[in-house]
C-alpha positions in Angstrom: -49.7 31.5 187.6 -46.7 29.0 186.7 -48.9 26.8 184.3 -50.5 29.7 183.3 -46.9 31.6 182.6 -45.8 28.4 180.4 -48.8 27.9 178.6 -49.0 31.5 177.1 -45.3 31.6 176.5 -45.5 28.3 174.6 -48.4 29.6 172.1 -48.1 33.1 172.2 -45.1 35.5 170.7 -45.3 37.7 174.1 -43.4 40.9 172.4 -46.3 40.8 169.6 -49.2 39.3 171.2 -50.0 36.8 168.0 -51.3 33.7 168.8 -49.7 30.4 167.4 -50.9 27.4 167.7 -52.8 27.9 170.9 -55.9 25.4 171.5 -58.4 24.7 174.3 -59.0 28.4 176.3 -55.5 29.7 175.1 -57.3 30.3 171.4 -58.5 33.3 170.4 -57.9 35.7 173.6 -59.7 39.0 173.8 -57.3 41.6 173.2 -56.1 43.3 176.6 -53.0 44.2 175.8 -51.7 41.2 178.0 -52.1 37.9 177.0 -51.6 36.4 180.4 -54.3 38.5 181.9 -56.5 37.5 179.0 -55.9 34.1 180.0 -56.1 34.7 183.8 -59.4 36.3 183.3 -60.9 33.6 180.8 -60.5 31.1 183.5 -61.9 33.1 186.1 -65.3 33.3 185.1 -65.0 30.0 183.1 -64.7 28.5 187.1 -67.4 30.1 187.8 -69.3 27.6 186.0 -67.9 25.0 188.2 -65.3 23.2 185.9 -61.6 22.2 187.1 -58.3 22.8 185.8 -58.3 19.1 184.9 -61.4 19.6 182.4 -60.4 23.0 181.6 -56.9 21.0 180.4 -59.3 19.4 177.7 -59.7 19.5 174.2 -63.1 22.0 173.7 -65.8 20.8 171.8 -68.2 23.2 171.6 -71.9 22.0 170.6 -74.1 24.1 168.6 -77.1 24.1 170.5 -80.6 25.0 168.1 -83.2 24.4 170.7 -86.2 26.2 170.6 -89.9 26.0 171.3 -90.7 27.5 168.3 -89.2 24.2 166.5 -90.8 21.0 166.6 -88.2 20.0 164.2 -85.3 20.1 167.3 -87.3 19.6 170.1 -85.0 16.3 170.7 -81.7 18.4 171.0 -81.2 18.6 174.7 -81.6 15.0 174.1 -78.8 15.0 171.5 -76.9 17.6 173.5 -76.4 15.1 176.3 -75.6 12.4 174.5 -73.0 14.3 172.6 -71.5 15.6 175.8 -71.0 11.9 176.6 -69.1 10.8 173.6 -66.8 13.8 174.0 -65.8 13.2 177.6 -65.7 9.5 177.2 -63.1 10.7 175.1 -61.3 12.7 176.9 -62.6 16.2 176.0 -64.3 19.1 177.6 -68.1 19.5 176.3 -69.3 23.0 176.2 -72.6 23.7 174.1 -73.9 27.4 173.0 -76.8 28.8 171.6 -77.5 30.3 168.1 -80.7 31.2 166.5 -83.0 28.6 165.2 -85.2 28.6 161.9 -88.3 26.7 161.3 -90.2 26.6 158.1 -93.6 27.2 159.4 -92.4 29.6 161.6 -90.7 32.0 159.9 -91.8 35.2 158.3 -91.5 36.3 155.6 -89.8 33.2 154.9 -87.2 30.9 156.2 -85.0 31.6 153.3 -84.6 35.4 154.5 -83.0 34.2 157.9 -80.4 31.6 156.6 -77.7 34.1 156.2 -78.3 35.2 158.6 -78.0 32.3 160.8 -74.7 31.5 158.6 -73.4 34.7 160.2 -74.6 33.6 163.7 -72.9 30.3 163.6 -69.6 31.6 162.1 -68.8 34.3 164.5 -69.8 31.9 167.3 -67.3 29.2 165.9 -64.7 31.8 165.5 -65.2 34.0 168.7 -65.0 31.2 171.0 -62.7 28.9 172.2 -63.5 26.0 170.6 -61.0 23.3 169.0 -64.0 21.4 167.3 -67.2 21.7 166.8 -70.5 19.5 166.5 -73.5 21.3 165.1 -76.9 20.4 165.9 -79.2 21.1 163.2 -82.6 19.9 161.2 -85.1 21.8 159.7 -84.5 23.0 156.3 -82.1 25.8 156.3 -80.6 25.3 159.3 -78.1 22.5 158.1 -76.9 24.4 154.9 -76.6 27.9 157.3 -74.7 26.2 159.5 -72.2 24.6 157.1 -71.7 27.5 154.9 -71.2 29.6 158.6 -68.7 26.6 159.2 -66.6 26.6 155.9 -66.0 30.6 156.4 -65.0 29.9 160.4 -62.6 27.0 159.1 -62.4 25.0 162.4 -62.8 21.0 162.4 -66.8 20.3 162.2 -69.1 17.5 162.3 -72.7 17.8 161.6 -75.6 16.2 163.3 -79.1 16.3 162.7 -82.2 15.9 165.0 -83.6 13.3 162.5 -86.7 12.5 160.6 -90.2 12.5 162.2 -92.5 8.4 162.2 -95.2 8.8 160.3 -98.5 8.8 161.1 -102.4 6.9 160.2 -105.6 7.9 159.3 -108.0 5.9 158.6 -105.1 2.9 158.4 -103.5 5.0 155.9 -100.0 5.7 156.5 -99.6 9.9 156.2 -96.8 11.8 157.4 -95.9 15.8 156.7 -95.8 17.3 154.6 -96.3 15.8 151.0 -99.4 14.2 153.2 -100.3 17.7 154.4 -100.2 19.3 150.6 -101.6 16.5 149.0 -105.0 16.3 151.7 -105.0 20.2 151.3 -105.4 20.2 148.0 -107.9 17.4 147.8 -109.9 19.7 150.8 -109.9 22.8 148.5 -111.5 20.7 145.8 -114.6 19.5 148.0 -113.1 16.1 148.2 -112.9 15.9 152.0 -114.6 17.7 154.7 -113.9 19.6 157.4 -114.3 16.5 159.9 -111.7 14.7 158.1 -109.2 17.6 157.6 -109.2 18.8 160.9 -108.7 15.0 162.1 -105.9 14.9 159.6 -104.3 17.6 161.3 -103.6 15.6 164.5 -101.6 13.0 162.6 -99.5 14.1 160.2 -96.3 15.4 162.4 -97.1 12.7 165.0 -93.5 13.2 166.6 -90.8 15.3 166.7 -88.1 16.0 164.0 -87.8 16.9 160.4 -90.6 16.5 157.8 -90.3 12.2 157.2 -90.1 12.3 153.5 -87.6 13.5 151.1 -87.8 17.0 151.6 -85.2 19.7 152.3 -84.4 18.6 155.7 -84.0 14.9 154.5 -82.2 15.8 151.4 -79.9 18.1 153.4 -79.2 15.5 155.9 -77.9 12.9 153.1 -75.9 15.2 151.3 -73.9 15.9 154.7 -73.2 12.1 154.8 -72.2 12.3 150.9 -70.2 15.3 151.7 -68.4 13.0 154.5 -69.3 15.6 157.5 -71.2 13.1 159.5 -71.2 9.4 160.3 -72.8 7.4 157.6 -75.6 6.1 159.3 -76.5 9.9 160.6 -78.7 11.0 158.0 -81.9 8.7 158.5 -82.2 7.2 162.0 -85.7 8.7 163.2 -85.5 11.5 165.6 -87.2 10.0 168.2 -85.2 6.5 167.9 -82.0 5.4 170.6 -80.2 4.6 167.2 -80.3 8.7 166.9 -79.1 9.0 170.5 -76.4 6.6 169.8 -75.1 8.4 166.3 -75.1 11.6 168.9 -72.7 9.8 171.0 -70.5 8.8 167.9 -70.5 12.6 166.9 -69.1 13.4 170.2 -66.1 11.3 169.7 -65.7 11.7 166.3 -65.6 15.6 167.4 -62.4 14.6 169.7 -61.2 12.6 166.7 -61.2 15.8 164.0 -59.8 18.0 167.5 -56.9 16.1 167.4 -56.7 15.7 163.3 -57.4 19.4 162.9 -58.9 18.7 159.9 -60.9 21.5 158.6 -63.6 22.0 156.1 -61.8 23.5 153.7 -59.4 20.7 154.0 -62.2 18.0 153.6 -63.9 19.6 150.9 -63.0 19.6 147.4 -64.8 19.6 144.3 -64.9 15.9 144.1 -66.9 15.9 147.6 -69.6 18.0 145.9 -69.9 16.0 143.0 -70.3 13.1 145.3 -73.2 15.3 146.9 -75.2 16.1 143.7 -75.0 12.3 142.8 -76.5 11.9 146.2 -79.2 14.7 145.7 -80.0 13.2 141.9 -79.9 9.4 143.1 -82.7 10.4 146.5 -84.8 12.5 144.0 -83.6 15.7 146.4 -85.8 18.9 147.1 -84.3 21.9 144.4 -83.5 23.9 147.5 -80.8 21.7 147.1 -79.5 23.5 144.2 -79.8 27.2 146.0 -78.0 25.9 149.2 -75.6 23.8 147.5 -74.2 26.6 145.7 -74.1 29.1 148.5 -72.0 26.5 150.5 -69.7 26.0 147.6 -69.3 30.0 147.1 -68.2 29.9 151.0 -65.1 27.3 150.0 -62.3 29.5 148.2 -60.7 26.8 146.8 -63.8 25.2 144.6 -66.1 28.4 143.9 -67.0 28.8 140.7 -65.7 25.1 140.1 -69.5 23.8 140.5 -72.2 25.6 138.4 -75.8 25.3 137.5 -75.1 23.5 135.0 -72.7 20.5 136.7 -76.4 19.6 138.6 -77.7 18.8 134.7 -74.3 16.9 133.8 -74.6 14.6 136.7 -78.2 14.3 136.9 -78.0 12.5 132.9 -76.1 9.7 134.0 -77.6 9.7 137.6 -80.9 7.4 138.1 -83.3 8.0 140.5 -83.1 5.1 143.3 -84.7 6.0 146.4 -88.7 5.3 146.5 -90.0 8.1 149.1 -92.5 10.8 148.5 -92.6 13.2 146.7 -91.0 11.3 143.8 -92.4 7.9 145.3 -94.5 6.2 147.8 -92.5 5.9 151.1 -91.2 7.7 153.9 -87.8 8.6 156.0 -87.7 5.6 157.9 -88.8 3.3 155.6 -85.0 4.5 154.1 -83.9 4.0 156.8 -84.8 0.1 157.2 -83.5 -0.2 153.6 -80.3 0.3 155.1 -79.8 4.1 154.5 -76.8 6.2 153.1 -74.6 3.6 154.0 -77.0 0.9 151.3 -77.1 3.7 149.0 -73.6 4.6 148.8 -73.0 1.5 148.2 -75.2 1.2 145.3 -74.0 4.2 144.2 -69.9 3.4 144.1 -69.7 3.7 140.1 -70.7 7.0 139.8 -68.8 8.1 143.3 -65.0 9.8 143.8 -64.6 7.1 146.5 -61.4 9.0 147.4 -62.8 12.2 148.6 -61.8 13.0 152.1 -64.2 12.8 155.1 -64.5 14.5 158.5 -62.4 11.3 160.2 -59.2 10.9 158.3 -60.5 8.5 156.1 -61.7 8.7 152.5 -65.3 8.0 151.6 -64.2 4.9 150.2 -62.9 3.3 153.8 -65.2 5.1 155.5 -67.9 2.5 153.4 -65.5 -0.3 153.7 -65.9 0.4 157.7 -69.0 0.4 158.3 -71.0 -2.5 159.0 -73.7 -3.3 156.2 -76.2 -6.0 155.8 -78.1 -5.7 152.4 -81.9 -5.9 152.6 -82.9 -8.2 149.8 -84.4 -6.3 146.9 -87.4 -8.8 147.2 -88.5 -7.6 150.8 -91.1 -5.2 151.3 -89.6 -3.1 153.5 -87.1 -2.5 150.9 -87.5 1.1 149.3 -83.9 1.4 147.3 -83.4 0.5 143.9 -80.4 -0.8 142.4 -78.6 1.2 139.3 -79.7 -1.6 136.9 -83.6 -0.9 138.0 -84.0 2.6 139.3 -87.3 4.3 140.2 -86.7 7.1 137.2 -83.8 6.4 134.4 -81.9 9.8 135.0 -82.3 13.2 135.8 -84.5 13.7 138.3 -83.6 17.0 139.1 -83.2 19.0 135.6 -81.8 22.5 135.0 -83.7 24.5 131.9 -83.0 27.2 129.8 -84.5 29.4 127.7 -85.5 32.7 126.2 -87.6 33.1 130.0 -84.6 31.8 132.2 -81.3 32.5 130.7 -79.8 32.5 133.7 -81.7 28.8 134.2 -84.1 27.5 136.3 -84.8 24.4 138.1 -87.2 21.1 137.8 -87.9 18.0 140.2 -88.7 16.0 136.9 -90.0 12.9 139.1 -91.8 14.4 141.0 -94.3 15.3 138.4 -97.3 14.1 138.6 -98.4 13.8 135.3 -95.7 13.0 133.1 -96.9 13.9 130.1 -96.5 18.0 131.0 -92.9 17.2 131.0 -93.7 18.2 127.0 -96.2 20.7 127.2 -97.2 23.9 125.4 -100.4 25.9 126.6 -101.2 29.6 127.5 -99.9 31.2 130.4 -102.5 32.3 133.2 -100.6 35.0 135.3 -100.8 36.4 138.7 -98.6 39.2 139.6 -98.3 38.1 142.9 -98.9 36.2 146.1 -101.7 38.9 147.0 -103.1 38.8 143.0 -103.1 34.3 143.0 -104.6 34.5 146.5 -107.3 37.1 145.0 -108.0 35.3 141.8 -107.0 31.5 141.4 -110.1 30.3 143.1 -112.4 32.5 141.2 -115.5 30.7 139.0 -114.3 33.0 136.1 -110.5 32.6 136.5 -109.9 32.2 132.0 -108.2 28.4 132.5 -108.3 24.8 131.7 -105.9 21.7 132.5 -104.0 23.0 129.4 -102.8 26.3 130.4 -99.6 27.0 132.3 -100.3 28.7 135.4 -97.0 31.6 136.3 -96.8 33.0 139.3 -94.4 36.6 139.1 -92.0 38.2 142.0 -91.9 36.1 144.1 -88.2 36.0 143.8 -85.3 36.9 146.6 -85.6 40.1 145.7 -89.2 40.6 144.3 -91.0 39.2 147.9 -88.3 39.5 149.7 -86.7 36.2 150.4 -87.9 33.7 147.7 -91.3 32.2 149.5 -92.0 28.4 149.0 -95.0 29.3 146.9 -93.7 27.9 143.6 -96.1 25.1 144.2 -99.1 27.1 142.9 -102.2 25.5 143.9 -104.6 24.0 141.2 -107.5 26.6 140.7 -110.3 25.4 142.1 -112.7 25.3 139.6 -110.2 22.5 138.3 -109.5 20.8 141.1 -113.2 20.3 141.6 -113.1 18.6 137.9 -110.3 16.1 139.2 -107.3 18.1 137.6 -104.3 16.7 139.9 -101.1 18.5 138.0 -100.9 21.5 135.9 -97.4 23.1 134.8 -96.8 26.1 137.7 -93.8 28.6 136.5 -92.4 31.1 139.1 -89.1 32.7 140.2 -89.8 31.4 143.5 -89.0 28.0 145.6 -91.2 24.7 146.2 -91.0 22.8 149.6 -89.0 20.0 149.1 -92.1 17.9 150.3 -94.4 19.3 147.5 -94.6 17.3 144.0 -96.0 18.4 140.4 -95.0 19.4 137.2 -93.3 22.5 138.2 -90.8 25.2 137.6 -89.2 26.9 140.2 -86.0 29.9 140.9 -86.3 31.1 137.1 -83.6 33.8 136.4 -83.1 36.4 136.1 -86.4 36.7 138.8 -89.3 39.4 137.5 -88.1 42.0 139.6 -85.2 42.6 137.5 -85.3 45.0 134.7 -84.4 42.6 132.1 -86.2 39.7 133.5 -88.3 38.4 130.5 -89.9 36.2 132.9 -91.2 39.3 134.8 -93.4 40.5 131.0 -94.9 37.3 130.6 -98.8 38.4 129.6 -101.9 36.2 130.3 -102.3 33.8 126.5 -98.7 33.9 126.0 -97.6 30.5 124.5 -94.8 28.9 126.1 -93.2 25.7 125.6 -92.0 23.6 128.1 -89.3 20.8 127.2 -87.6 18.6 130.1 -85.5 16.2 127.1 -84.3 19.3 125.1 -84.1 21.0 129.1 -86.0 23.9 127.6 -88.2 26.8 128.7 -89.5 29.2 125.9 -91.8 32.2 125.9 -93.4 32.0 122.1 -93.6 36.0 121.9 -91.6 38.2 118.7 -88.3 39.2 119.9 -89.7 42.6 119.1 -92.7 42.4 121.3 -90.5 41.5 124.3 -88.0 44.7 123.8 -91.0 46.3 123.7 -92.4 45.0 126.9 -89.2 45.1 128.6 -88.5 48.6 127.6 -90.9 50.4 129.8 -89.5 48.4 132.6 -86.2 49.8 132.6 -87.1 53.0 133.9 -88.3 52.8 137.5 -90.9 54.4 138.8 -91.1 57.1 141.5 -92.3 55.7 145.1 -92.6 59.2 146.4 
């Protein structure tokens, strides 16, 4: 007990029993009244495990470890868990990975969205309860990443992110497809009798041909770059495909990196500033980013005491006006996650993007985003080659803006827009009549009706589906096109709803209007079928065309809830 003896005494006040500056297993000992037995017992059942007092000696890095069968997106983590494991102890640490839950889109119900806090609360009692003097966290699919780092931000120990990576793409027919823009796009053109059965069922097979996150830009990719723009992971992390030894080897970099931040103790709230996050929603406007963006942003920054309230709503619009659009993947282009990544990546698009960045904004390593790019080995793809999918500033895919924030007598509170992802541009200016379901149950009763009262004009608005109206905010804000329309070759209508889109799914189409329907002041929530509304992207406007008098009256009866019993 002599080592033991010193090492308390040197981290511990013994007479109080408050830690120090403890690390490795002397952090955070359960409270037994004696902080050498605490420590006596920790490394009694710790042994039983196997590990020596030399590797117990260690810095700890533990590894978030989001395996699980129900997630294709991570089924390459005990791949990554290894590799990670190697970095650290060619480092000199100790390695020690633990489980927390794991979320998949397609495999969550209600919705995904209704687990993330809960997953935040998972991770961040994890980090804290354990002894760990760094962490690496393992994540992927769309609301794991931003659970994990706003879980991370409240624990406050040094981080770095890693994700599984995007899927390949697949081929049908010698068409390149890949999910899931392919699988809403194919859907759609099956619900309009443009493809058979045959063809969608063989579809099926082919478009998540691999494991890891959906290969274009939705929530998982978008997520994934704005933890490199944020400075949380290395550079090159955000693209390499899951199933690629380039993935593997960025693993291994984590690791070290890990032992690197150990030794730094540099903590989130110590890397992030407000500067960091404008970097990030340059990065999210400039990749044409899925709008869950905008929810999860926000929550992470409300986790950070020293920049909530600092980023609003309305700083996504500011930066988005002098922000082009310069990354060509689906849904606001034609290519797919590794196709980015052959362009060179986050470390080619930082790059690009150095006017309009806060190149001195820290970053998990020590360094500012600025060395971290001067660093990195780069070797430009020339803008001529086909592989090439990254514009420059001087010739971007969309001028600016191509996420938009509008406001409006029907979101006062705003509401959200993936302006280039619209597939008919000319709705971007629109006025029609409103076509309203109530609900999930009422559009999945009615849209495909033969008497359904619309045309390609009208504005299809989709009610409670909110966080509070579903629960958990569904992605069913891409409503589909009725098919009586579809069948006609109507591609893109104007879809309103208090809800969220995937990140994957493209249109002309409104999404997470505030204040949501369920509210009692929501005038969103009175919206009548042949209300006019006018719907202006420029003049970032969304206006319900109704007599200020008609809407108190409307609202009025609202106020009063009704009995359930």
């Amino acid at each position: 007990m002599g080592d033991t003896q010193q090492s308390v005494d040197s981290d511990y006040d013994l007479d109080r029993q408050i830690p120090t500056t403890a690390t490795g297993l002397r952090q955070g000992l359960p409270s037994y009244g004696d902080a050498h037995f605490s420590l006596f017992l920790r490394k009694v059942f710790i042994k039983a495990l196997g590990y020596s007092d030399d590797a117990l000696s260690r810095p700890i890095i533990g590894i978030v470890n989001t395996y699980s069968s129900f997630n294709p997106c991570h089924a390459n983590v005990p791949q990554l868990i290894e590799a990670v494991k190697r970095g650290v102890q060619l480092s000199g640490g100790l390695a020690i990975d633990f489980p927390t839950i794991s979320i998949h889109e397609s495999f969550s119900s209600p919705t995904s969205m209704f687990l993330r806090n809960l997953m935040s609360m998972d991770t961040e009692e994890m980090i804290q309860a354990q002894p760990v003097d760094a962490v690496v966290l393992i994540g992927g699919c769309d609301k794991t990443t931003p659970a994990q780092l706003m879980g991370s931000i409240s624990a406050n120990k040094p981080i770095v992110h890693l994700v599984t990576g995007p899927m390949m793409p697949g081929s049908y027919k010698g068409v390149r497809i890949g999910a899931c823009t392919d699988c809403r796009n194919n859907w759609a053109s099956f619900r309009a009798g443009k493809m058979d059965i045959e063809d969608i069922s063989a579809l099926n097979d082919e478009l998540a041909p691999t494991a890891g996150t959906c290969g274009v830009m939705g929530t998982a990719s978008t997520m994934a770059c704005i933890l490199a723009a944020l400075g949380l992971m290395p550079l090159k992390g955000a693209t390499a495909p899951a199933v690629s030894s380039a993935r593997l080897r960025i693993a291994e970099e984590s690791g070290k990196l890990a032992i690197e931040a150990s030794k730094t103790n540099l903590t989130p709230q110590q890397v992030l500033t407000r500067e960091s996050f404008i970097n990030a929603i340059t990065v999210l406007q400039a990749i044409g980013g899925s709008t869950n963006a905008v929810v999860h942003l926000m929550a992470i920054v409300n986790r950070h005491p020293d920049v909530a309230g600092k980023i609003t709503l309305d700083t996504f619009d500011e930066i988005g006006r002098s922000t082009p659009l310069l990354v060509d993947l689906k849904p606001s282009g034609q290519n797919y996650m590794t196709d980015f990544h052959n362009s060179g990546g986050m470390v080619a698009l930082l790059h690009e993007l150095k006017p309009l960045l806060h190149l001195d904004a820290l970053t998990v390593s020590g360094k500012t985003l600025g060395e971290e790019l001067a660093a990195t080995p780069y070797i430009p793809v020339p803008r001529d080659n086909p592989v090439n999918c990254l514009h420059s500033l001087s010739d971007p895919l969309y001028p600016a803006s191509s996420l938009v924030v509008l406001r409006g007598n029907i979101c006062p509170n705003g509401a959200v827009i993936k302006a280039s992802a619209s597939k008919d541009k000319r709705l971007l200016h629109h006025k029609g009549r409103a076509v309203v379901f109530k609900n999930s149950e009422d559009l999945a009763k009615r849209v495909n009706s033969a008497d359904l009262d619309a045309d390609a004009d009208s504005i299809l608005v989709l009610q409670n589906i909110g966080p509070v109206g579903n629960p958990g905010m569904p992605e069913a804000g891409m409503i589909p096109i009725p098919r009586k329309l579809g069948e006609k070759g109507v591609q893109d209508m104007l879809r309103l709803s208090d809800g969220r889109m995937s990140g994957t799914a493209g249109g002309t189409i409104g999404l997470h209007i505030s204040p949501e329907s369920s509210d009692l002041d929501s005038v969103f929530g009175i919206v009548e079928n042949g209300d006019l509304i006018e719907f202006n992207v420029k003049e970032r406007l969304l206006q319900l065309h109704v007599a200020e008098e008609e809407i108190s009256r409307r609202i009025e009866p609202t106020r009063v809830p009704t009995s359930t019993s």
